[in-house]
C-alpha positions in Angstrom: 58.2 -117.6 -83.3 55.4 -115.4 -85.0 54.3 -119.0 -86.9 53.7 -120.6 -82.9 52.0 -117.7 -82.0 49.7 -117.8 -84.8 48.7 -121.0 -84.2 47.9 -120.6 -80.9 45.9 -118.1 -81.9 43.9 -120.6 -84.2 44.0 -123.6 -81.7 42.5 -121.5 -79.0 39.7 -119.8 -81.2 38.8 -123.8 -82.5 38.9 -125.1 -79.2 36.5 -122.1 -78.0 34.2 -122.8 -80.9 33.7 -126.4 -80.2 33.5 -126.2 -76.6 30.5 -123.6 -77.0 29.1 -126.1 -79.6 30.1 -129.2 -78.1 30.2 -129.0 -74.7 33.6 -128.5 -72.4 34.4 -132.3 -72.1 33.8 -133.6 -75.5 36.8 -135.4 -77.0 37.5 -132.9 -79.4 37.9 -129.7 -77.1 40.1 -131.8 -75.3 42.3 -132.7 -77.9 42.4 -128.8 -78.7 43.3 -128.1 -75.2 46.1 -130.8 -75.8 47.4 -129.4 -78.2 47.7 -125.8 -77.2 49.4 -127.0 -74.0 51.9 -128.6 -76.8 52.3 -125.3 -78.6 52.8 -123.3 -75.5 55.4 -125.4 -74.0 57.3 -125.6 -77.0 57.3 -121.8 -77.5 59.0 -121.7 -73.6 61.3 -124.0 -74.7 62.4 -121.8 -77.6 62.8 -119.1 -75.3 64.7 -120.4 -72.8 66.5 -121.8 -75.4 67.2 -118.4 -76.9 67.7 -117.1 -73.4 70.5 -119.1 -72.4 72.5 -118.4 -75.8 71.8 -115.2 -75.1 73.5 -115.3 -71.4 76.3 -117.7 -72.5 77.6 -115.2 -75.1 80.6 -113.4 -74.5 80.1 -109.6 -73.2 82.4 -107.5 -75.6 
């Protein structure tokens, strides 16, 4: 999980960079932006994922 969070972390400081360079709507922040949204998702996914195991398990 800490390898997603990371790369937010590095998509989000590139996408900054270029849009301060580059303006908000070029190509290229977009596709940062794209791509973040990717990450994030996918690191819900995992914890709902990881949620529901959790609440399926069997209380002892």
């Amino acid at each position: 999980m800490q390898r997603y969070n990371d790369e937010i972390e590095i998509l989000r400081a590139k996408m900054t960079q270029s849009a301060m360079v580059l303006g908000l709507n070029h190509p290229d922040v977009l596709e940062y932006s794209q791509k973040l949204d990717e990450t994030h998702n996918l690191i819900l996914q995992l914890k709902y994922k990881y949620q529901s195991k959790d609440l399926s398990a069997p209380v002892r």
